[in-house]
N, CA and C atoms of all chains as a GROMACS GRO file, in nm:
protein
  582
    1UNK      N    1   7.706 -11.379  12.579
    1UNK     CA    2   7.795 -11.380  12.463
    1UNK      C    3   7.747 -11.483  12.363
    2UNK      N    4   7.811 -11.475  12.248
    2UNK     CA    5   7.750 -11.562  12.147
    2UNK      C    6   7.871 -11.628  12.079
    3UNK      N    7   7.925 -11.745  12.023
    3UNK     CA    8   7.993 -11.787  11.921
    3UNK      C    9   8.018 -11.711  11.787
    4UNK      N   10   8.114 -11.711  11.772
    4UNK     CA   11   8.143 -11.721  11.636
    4UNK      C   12   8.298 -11.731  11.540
    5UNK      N   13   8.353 -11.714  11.451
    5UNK     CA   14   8.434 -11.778  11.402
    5UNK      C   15   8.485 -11.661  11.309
    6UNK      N   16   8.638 -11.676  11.328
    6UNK     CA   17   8.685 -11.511  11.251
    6UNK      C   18   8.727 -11.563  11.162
    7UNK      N   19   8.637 -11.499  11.033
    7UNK     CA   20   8.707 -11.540  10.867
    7UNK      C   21   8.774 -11.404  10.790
    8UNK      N   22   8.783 -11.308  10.872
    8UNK     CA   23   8.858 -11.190  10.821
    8UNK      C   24   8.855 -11.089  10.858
    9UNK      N   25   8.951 -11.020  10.772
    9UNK     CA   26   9.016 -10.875  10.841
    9UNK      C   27   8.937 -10.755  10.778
   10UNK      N   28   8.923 -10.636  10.887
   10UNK     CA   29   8.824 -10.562  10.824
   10UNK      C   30   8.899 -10.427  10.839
   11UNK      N   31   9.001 -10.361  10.767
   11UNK     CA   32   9.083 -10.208  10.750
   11UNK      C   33   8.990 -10.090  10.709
   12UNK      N   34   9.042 -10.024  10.816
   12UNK     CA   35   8.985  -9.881  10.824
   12UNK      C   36   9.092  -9.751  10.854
   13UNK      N   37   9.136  -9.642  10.744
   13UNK     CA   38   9.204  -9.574  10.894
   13UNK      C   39   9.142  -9.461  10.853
   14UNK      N   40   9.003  -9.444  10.828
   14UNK     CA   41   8.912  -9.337  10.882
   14UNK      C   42   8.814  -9.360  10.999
   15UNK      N   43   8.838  -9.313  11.047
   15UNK     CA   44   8.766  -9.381  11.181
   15UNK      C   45   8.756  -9.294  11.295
   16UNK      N   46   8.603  -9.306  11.365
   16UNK     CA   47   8.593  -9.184  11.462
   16UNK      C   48   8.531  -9.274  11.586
   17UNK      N   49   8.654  -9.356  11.592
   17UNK     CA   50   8.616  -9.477  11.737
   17UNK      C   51   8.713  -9.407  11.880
   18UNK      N   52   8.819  -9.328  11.852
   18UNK     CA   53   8.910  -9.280  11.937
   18UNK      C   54   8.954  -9.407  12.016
   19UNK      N   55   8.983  -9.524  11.905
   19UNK     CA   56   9.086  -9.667  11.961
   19UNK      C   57   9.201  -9.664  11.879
   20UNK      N   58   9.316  -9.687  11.994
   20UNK     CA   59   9.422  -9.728  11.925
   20UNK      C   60   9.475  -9.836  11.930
   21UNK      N   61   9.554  -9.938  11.898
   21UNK     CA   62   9.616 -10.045  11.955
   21UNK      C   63   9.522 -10.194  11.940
   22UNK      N   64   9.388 -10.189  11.842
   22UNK     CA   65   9.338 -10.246  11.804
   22UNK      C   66   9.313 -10.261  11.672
   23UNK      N   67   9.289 -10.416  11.631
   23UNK     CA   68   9.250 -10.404  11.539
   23UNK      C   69   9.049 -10.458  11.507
   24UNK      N   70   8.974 -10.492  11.382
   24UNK     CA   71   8.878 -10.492  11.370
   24UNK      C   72   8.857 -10.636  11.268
   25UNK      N   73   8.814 -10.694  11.350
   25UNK     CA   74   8.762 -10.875  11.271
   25UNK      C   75   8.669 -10.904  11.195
   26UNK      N   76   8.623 -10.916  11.065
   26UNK     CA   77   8.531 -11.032  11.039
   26UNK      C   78   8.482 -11.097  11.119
   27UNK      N   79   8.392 -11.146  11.165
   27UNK     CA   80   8.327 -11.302  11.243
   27UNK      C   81   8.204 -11.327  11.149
   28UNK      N   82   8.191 -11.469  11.203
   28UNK     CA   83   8.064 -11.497  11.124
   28UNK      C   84   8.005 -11.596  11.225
   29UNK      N   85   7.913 -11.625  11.310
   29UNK     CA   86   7.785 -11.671  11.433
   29UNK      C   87   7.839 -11.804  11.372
   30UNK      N   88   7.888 -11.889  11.521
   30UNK     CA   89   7.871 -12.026  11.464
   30UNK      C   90   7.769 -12.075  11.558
   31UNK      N   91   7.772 -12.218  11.576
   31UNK     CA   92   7.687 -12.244  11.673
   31UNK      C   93   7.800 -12.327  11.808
   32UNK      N   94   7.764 -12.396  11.909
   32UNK     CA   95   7.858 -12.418  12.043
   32UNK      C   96   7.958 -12.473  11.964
   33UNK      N   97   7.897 -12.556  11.868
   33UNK     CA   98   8.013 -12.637  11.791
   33UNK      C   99   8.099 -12.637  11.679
   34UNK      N  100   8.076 -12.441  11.631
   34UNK     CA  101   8.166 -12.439  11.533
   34UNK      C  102   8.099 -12.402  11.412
   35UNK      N  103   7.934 -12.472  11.333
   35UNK     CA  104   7.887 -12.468  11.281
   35UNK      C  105   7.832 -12.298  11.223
   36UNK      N  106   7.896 -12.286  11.089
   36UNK     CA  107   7.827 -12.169  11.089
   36UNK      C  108   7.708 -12.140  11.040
   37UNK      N  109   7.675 -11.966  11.117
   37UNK     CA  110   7.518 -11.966  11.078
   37UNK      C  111   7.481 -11.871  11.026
   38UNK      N  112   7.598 -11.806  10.933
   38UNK     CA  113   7.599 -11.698  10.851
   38UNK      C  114   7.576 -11.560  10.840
   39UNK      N  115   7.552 -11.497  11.013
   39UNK     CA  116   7.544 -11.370  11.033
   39UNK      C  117   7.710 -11.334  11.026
   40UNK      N  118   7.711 -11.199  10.981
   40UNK     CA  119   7.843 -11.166  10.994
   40UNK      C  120   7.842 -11.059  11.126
   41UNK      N  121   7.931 -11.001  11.154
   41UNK     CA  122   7.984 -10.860  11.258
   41UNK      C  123   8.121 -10.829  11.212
   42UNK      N  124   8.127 -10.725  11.251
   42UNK     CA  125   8.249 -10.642  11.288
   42UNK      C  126   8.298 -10.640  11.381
   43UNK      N  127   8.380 -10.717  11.470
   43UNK     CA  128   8.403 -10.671  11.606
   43UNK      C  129   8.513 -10.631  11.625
   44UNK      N  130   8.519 -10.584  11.718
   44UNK     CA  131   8.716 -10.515  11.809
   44UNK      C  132   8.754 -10.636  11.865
   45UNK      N  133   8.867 -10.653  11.822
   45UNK     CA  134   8.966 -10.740  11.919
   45UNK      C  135   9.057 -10.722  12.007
   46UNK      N  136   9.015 -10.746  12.121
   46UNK     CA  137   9.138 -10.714  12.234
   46UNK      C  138   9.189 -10.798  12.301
   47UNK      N  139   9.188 -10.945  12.196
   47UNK     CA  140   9.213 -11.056  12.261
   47UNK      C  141   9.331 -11.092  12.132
   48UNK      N  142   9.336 -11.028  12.019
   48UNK     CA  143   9.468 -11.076  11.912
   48UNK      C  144   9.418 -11.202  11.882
   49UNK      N  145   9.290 -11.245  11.841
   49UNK     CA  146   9.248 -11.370  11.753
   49UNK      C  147   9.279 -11.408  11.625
   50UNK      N  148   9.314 -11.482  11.578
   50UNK     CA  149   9.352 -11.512  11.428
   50UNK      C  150   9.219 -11.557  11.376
   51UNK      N  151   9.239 -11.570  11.214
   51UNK     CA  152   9.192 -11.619  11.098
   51UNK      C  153   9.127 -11.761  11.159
   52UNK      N  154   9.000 -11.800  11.166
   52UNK     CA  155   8.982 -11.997  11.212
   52UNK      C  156   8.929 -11.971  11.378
   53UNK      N  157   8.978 -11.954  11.417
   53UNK     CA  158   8.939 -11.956  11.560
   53UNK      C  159   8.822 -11.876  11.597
   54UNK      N  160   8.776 -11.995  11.702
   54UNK     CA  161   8.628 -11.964  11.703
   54UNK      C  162   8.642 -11.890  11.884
   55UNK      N  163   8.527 -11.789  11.884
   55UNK     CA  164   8.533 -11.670  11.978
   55UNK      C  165   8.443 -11.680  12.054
   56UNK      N  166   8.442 -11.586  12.156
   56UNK     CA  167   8.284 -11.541  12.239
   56UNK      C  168   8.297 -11.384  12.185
   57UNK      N  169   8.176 -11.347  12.184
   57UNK     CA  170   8.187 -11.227  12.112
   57UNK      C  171   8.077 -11.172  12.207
   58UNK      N  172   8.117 -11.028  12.294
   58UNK     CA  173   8.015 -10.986  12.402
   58UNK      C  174   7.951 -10.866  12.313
   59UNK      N  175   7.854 -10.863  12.293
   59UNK     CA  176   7.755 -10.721  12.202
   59UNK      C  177   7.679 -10.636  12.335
   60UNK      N  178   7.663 -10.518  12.253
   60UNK     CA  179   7.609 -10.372  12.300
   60UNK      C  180   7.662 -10.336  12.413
   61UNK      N  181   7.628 -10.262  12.523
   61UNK     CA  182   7.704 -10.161  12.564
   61UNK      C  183   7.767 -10.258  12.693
   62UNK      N  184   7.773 -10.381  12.680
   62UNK     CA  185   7.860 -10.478  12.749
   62UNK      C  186   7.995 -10.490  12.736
   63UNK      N  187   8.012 -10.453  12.570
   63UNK     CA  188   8.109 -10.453  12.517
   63UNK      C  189   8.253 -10.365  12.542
   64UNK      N  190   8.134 -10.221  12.620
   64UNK     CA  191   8.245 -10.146  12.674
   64UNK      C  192   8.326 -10.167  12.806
   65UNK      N  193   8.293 -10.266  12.866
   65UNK     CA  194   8.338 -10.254  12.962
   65UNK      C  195   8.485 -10.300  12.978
   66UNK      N  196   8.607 -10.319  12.890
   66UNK     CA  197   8.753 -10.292  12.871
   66UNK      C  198   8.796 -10.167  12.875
   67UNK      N  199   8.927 -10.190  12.918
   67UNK     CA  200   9.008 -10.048  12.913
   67UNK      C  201   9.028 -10.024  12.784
   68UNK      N  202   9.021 -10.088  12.657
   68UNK     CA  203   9.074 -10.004  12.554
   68UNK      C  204   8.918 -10.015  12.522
   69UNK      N  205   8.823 -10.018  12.540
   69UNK     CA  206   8.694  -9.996  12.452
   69UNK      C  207   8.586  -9.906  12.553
   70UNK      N  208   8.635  -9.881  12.658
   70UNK     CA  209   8.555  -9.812  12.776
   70UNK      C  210   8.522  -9.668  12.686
   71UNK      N  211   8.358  -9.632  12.658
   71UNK     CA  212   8.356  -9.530  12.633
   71UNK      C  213   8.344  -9.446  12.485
   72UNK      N  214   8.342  -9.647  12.406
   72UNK     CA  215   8.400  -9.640  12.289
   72UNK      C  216   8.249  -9.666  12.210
   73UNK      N  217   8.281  -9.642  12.086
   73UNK     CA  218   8.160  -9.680  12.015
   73UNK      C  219   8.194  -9.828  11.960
   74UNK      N  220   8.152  -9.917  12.048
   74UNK     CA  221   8.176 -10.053  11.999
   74UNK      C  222   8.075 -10.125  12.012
   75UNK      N  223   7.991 -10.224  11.960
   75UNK     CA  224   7.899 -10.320  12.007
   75UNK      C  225   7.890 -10.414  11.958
   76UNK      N  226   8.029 -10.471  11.939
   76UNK     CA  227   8.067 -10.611  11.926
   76UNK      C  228   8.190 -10.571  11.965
   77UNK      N  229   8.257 -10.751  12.016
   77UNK     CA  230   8.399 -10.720  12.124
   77UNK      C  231   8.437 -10.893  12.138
   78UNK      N  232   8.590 -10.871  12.065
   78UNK     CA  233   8.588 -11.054  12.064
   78UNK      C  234   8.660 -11.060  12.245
   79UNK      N  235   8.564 -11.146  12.324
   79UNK     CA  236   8.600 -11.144  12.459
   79UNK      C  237   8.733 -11.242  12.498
   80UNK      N  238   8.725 -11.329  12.397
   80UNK     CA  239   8.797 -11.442  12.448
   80UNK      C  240   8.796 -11.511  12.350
   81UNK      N  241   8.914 -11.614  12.307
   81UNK     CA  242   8.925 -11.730  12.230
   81UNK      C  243   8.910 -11.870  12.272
   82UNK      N  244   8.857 -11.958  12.193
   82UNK     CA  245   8.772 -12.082  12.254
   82UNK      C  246   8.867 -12.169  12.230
   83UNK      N  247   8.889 -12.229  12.353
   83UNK     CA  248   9.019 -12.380  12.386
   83UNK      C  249   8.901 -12.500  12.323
   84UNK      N  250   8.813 -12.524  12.389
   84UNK     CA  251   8.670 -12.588  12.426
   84UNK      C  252   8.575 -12.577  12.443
   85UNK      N  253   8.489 -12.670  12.396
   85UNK     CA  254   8.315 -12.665  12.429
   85UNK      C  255   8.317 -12.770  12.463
   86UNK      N  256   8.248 -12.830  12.623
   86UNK     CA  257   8.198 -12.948  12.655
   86UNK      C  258   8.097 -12.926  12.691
   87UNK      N  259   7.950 -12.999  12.626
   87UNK     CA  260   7.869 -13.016  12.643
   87UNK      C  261   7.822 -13.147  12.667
   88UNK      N  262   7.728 -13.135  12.852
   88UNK     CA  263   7.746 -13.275  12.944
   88UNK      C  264   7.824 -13.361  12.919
   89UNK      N  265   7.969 -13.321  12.892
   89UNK     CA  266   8.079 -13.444  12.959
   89UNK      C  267   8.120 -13.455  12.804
   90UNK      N  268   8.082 -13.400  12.700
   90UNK     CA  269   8.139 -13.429  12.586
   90UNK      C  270   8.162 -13.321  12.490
   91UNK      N  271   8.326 -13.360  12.462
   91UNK     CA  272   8.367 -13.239  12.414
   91UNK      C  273   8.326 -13.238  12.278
   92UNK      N  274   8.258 -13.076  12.228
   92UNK     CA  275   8.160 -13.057  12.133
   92UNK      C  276   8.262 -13.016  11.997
   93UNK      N  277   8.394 -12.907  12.060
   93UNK     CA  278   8.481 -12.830  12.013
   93UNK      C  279   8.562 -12.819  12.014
   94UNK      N  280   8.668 -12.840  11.966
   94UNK     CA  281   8.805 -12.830  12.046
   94UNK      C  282   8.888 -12.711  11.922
   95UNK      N  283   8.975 -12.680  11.987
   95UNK     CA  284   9.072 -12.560  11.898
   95UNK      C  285   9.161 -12.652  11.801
   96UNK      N  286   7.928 -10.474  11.508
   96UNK     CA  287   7.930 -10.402  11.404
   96UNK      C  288   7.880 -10.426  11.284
   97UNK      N  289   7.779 -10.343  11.186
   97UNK     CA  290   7.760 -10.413  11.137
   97UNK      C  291   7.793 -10.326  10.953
   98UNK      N  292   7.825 -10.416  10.829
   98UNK     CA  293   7.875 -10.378  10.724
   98UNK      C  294   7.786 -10.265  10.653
   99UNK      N  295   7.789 -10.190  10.616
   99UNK     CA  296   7.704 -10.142  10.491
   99UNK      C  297   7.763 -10.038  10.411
  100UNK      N  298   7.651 -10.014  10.304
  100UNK     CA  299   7.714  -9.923  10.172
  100UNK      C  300   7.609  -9.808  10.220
  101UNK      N  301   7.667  -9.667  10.154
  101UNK     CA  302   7.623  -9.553  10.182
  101UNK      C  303   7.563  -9.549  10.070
  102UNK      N  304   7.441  -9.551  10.045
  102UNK     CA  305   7.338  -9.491   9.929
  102UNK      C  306   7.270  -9.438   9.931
  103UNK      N  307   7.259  -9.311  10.060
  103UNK     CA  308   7.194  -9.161  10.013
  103UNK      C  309   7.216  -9.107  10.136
  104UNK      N  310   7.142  -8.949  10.155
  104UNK     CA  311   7.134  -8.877  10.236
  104UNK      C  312   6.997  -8.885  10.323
  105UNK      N  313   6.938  -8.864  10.445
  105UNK     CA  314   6.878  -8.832  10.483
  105UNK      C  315   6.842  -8.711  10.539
  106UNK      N  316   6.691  -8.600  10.454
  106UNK     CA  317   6.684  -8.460  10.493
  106UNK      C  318   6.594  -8.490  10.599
  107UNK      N  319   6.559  -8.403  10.717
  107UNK     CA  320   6.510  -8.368  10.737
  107UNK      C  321   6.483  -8.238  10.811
  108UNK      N  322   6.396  -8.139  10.803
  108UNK     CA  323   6.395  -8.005  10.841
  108UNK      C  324   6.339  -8.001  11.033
  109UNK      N  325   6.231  -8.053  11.051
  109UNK     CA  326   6.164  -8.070  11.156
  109UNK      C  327   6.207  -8.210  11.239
  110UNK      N  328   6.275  -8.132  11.363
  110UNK     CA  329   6.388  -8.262  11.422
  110UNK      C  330   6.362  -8.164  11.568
  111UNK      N  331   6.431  -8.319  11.604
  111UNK     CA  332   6.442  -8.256  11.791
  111UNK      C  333   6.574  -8.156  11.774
  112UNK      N  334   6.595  -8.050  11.857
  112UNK     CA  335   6.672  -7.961  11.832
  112UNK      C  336   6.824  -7.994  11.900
  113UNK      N  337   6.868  -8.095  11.930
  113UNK     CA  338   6.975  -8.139  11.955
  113UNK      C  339   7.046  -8.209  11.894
  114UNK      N  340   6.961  -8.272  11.774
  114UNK     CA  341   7.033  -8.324  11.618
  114UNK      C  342   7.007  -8.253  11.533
  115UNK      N  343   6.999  -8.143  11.520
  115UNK     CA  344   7.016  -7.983  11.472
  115UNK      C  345   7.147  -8.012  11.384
  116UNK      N  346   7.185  -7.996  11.233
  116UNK     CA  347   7.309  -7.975  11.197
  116UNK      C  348   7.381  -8.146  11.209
  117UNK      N  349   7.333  -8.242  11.208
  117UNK     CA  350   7.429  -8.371  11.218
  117UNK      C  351   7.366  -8.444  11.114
  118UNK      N  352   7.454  -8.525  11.008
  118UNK     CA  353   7.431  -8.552  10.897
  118UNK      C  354   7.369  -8.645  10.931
  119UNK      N  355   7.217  -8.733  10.831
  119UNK     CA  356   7.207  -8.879  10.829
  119UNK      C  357   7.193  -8.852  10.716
  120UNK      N  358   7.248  -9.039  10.686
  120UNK     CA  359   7.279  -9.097  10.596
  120UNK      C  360   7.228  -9.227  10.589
  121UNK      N  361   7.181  -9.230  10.470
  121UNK     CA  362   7.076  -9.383  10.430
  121UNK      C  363   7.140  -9.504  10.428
  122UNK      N  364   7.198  -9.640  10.469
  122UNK     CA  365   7.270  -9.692  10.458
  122UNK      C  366   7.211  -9.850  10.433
  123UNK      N  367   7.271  -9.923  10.364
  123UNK     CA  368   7.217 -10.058  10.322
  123UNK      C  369   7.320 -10.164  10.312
  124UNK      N  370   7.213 -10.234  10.470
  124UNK     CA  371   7.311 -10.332  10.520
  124UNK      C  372   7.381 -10.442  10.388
  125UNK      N  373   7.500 -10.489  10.381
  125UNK     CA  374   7.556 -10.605  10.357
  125UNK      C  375   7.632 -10.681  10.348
  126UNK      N  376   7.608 -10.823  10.299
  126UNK     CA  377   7.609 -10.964  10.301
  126UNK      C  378   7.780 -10.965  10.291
  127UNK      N  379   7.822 -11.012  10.420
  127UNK     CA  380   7.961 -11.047  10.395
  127UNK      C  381   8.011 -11.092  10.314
  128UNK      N  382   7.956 -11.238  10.315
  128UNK     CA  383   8.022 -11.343  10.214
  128UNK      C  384   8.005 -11.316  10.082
  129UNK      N  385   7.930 -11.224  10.003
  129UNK     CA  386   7.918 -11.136   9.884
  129UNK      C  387   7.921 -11.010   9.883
  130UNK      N  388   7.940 -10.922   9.971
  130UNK     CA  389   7.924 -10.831   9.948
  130UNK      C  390   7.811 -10.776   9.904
  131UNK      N  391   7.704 -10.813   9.869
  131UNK     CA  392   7.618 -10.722   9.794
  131UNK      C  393   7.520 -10.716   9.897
  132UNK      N  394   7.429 -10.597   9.840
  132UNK     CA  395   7.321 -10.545   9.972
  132UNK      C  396   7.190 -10.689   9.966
  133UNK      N  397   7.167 -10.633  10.086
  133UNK     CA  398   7.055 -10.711  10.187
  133UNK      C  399   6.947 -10.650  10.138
  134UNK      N  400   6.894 -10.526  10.109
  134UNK     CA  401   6.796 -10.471  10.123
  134UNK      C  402   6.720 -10.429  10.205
  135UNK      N  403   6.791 -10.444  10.278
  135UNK     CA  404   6.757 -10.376  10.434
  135UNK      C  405   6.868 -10.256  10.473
  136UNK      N  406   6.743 -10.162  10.510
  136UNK     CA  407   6.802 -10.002  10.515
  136UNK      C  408   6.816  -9.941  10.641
  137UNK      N  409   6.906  -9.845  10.717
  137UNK     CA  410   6.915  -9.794  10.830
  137UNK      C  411   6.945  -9.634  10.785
  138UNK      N  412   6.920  -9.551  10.897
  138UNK     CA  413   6.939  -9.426  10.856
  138UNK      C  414   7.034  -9.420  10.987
  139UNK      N  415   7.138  -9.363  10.982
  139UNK     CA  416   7.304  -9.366  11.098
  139UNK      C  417   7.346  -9.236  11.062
  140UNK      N  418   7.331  -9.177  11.208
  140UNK     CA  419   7.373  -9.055  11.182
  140UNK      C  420   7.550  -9.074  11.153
  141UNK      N  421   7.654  -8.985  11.104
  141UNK     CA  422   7.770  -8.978  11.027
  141UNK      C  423   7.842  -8.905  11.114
  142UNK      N  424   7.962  -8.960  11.154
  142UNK     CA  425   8.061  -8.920  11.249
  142UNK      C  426   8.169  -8.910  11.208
  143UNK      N  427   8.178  -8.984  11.051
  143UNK     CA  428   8.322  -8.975  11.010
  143UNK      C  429   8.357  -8.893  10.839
  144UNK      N  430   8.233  -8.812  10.818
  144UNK     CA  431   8.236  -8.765  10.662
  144UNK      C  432   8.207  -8.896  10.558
  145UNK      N  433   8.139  -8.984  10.587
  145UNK     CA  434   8.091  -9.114  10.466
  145UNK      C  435   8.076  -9.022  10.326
  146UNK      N  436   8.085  -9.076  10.244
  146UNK     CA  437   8.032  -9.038  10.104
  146UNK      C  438   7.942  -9.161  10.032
  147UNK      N  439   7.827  -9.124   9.966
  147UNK     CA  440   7.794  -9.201   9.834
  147UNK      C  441   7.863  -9.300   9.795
  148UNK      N  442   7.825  -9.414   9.811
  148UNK     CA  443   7.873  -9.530   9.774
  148UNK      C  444   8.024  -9.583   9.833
  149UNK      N  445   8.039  -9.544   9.955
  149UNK     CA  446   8.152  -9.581  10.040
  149UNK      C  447   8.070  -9.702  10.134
  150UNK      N  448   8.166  -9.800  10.158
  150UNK     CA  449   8.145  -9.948  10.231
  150UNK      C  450   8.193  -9.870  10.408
  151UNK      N  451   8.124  -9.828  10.494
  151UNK     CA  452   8.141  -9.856  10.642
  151UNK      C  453   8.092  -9.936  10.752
  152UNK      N  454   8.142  -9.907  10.821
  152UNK     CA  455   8.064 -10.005  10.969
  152UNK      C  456   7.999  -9.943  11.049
  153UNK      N  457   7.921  -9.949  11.095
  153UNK     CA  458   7.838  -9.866  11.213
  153UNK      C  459   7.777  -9.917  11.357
  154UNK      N  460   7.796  -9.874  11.448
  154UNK     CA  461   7.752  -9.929  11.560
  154UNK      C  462   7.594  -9.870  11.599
  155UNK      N  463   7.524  -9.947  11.693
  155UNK     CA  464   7.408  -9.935  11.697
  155UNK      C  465   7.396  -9.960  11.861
  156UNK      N  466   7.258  -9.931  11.924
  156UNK     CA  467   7.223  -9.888  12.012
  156UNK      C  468   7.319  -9.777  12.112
  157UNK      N  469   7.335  -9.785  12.260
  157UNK     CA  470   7.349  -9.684  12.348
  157UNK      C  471   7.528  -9.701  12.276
  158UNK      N  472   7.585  -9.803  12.228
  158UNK     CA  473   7.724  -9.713  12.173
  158UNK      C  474   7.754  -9.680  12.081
  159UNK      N  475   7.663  -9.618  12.012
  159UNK     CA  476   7.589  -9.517  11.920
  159UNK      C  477   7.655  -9.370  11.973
  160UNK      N  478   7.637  -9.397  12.067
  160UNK     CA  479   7.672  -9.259  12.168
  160UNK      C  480   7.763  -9.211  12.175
  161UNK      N  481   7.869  -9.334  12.158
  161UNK     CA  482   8.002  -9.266  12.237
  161UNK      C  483   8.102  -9.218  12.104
  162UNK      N  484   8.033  -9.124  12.028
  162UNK     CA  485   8.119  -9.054  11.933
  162UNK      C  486   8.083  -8.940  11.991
  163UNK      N  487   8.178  -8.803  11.965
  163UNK     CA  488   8.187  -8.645  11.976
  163UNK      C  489   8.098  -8.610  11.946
  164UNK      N  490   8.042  -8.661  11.764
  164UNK     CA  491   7.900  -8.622  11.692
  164UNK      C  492   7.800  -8.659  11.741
  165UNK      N  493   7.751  -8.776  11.825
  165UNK     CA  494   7.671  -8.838  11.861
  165UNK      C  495   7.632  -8.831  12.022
  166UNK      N  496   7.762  -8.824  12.074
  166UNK     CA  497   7.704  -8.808  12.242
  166UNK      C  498   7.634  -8.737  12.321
  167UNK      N  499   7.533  -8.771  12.360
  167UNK     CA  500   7.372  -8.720  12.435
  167UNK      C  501   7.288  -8.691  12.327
  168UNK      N  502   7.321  -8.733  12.248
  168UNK     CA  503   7.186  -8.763  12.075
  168UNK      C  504   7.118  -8.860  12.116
  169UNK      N  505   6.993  -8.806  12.053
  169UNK     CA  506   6.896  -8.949  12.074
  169UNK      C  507   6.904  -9.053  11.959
  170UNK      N  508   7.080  -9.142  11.927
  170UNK     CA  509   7.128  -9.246  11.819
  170UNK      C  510   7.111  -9.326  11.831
  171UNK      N  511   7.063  -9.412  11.800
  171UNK     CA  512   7.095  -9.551  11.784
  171UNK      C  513   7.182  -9.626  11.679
  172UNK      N  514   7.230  -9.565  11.573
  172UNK     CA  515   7.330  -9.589  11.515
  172UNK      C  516   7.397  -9.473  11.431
  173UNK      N  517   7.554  -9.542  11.457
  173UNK     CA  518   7.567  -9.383  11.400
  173UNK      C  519   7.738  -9.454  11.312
  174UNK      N  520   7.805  -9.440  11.191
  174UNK     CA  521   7.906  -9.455  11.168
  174UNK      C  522   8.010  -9.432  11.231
  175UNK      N  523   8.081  -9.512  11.231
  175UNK     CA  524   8.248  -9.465  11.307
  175UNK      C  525   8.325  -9.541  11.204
  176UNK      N  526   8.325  -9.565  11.080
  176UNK     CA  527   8.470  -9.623  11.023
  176UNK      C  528   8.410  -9.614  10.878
  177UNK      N  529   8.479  -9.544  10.769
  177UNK     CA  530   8.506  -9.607  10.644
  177UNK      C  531   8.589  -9.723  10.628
  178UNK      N  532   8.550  -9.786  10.554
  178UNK     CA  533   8.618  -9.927  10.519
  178UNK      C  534   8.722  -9.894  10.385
  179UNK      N  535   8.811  -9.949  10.427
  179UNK     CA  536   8.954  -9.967  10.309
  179UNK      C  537   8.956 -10.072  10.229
  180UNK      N  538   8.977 -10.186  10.338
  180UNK     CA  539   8.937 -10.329  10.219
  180UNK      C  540   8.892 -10.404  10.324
  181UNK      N  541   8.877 -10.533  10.308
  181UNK     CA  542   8.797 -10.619  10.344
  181UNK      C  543   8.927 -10.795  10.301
  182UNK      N  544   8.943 -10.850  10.422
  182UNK     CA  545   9.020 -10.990  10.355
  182UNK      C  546   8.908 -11.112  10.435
  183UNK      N  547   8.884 -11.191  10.328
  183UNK     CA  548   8.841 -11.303  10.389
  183UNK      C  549   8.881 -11.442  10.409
  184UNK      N  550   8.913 -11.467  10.475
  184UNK     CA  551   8.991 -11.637  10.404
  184UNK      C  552   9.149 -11.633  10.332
  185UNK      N  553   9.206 -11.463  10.374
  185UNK     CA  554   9.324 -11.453  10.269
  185UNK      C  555   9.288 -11.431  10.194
  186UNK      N  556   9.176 -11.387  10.129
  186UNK     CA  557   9.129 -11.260  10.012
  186UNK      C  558   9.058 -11.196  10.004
  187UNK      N  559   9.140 -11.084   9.951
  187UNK     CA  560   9.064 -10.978   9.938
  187UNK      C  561   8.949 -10.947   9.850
  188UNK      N  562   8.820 -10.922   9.918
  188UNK     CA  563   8.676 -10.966   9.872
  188UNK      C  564   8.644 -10.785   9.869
  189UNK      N  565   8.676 -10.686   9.928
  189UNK     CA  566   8.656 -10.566   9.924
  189UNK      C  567   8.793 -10.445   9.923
  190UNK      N  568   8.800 -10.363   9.788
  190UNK     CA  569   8.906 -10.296   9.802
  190UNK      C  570   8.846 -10.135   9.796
  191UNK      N  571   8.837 -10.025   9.843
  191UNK     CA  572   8.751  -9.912   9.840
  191UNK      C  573   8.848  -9.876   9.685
  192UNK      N  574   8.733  -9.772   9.627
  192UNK     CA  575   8.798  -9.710   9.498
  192UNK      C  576   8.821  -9.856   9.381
  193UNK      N  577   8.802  -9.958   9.428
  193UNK     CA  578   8.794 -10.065   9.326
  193UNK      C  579   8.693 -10.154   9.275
  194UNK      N  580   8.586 -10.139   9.346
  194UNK     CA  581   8.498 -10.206   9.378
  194UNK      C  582   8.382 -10.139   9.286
   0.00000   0.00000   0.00000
């Protein structure tokens, strides 16, 4: 997985993903600590992340492996929201 | 996922015969934080009717696949979403039909 940091919302309701009950994020690659590094994505969220908060974001067909994305055309997927980064004994990140 | 604008069609006559009849479409990646193109081009086969100068997203490699239009195609990227608008930061940086 990789970092990154959700700066917005991305609306669609044409769409031939056959997902419901999700929505679709902005991110932009930070680095462990937040820092951004200016790639953007699109990803699915099935974790309900807000605006600021920085993510793990699992890409390509890793991505399917949820029940709402199993099967799906997704290859980006916000996995989880970040409490912390400690790197050797020092915290890098905090929420 | 990644952003782009639809700026053309792709013909071709002589194809493997299982993407027989499935649209591609020329597409040019871009730049979030402006919106404007990269200059860098992908050809994605079309799953959702895109048009000329419409902003979508498209997925790439094997879940490429998992559209109706696309599954057991040899895709590596293929559209699944027109884009409506776009908010960044609490603004709106992309509105379709306004832009």
């Amino acid at each position: 997985m990789i970092f990154a940091q959700v700066v917005g919302t991305v609306v669609a309701t044409r769409r031939e993903d056959g997902i419901s009950g999700a929505k679709y994020l902005l991110v932009e690659e930070c680095t462990h600590q937040g820092e951004s590094r200016g790639r953007h994505h699109v990803a699915l969220d099935v974790v309900d992340a807000g605006e600021g908060e920085m993510v793990m974001i699992a890409q390509g067909s890793s991505c399917r492996q949820t029940s709402l994305s199993e099967r799906k055309p997704v290859d980006a997927l916000i996995c989880g929201i970040v409490d912390l980064v400690d790197e050797q004994g020092r915290i890098v990140y905090r929420k | 996922m990644q952003l782009a604008r639809v700026t053309g069609t792709v013909v071709s006559t002589r194809k493997e015969q299982r993407i027989e009849g499935i649209k591609f479409l020329l597409l040019e990646k871009i730049d979030a934080a402006s919106m404007g193109g990269k200059k860098d081009y992908v050809v994605a086969m079309d799953s959702v009717g895109a048009g000329i100068g419409e902003v979508v997203f498209y997925a790439s490699g094997s879940s490429s696949r998992m559209t109706t239009v696309t599954d057991g195609k040899p895709s590596d990227a293929a559209i699944i979403a027109i884009v409506d608008s776009i908010d960044v930061k609490g603004e709106r940086v992309y509105q379709k039909d306004q832009a």
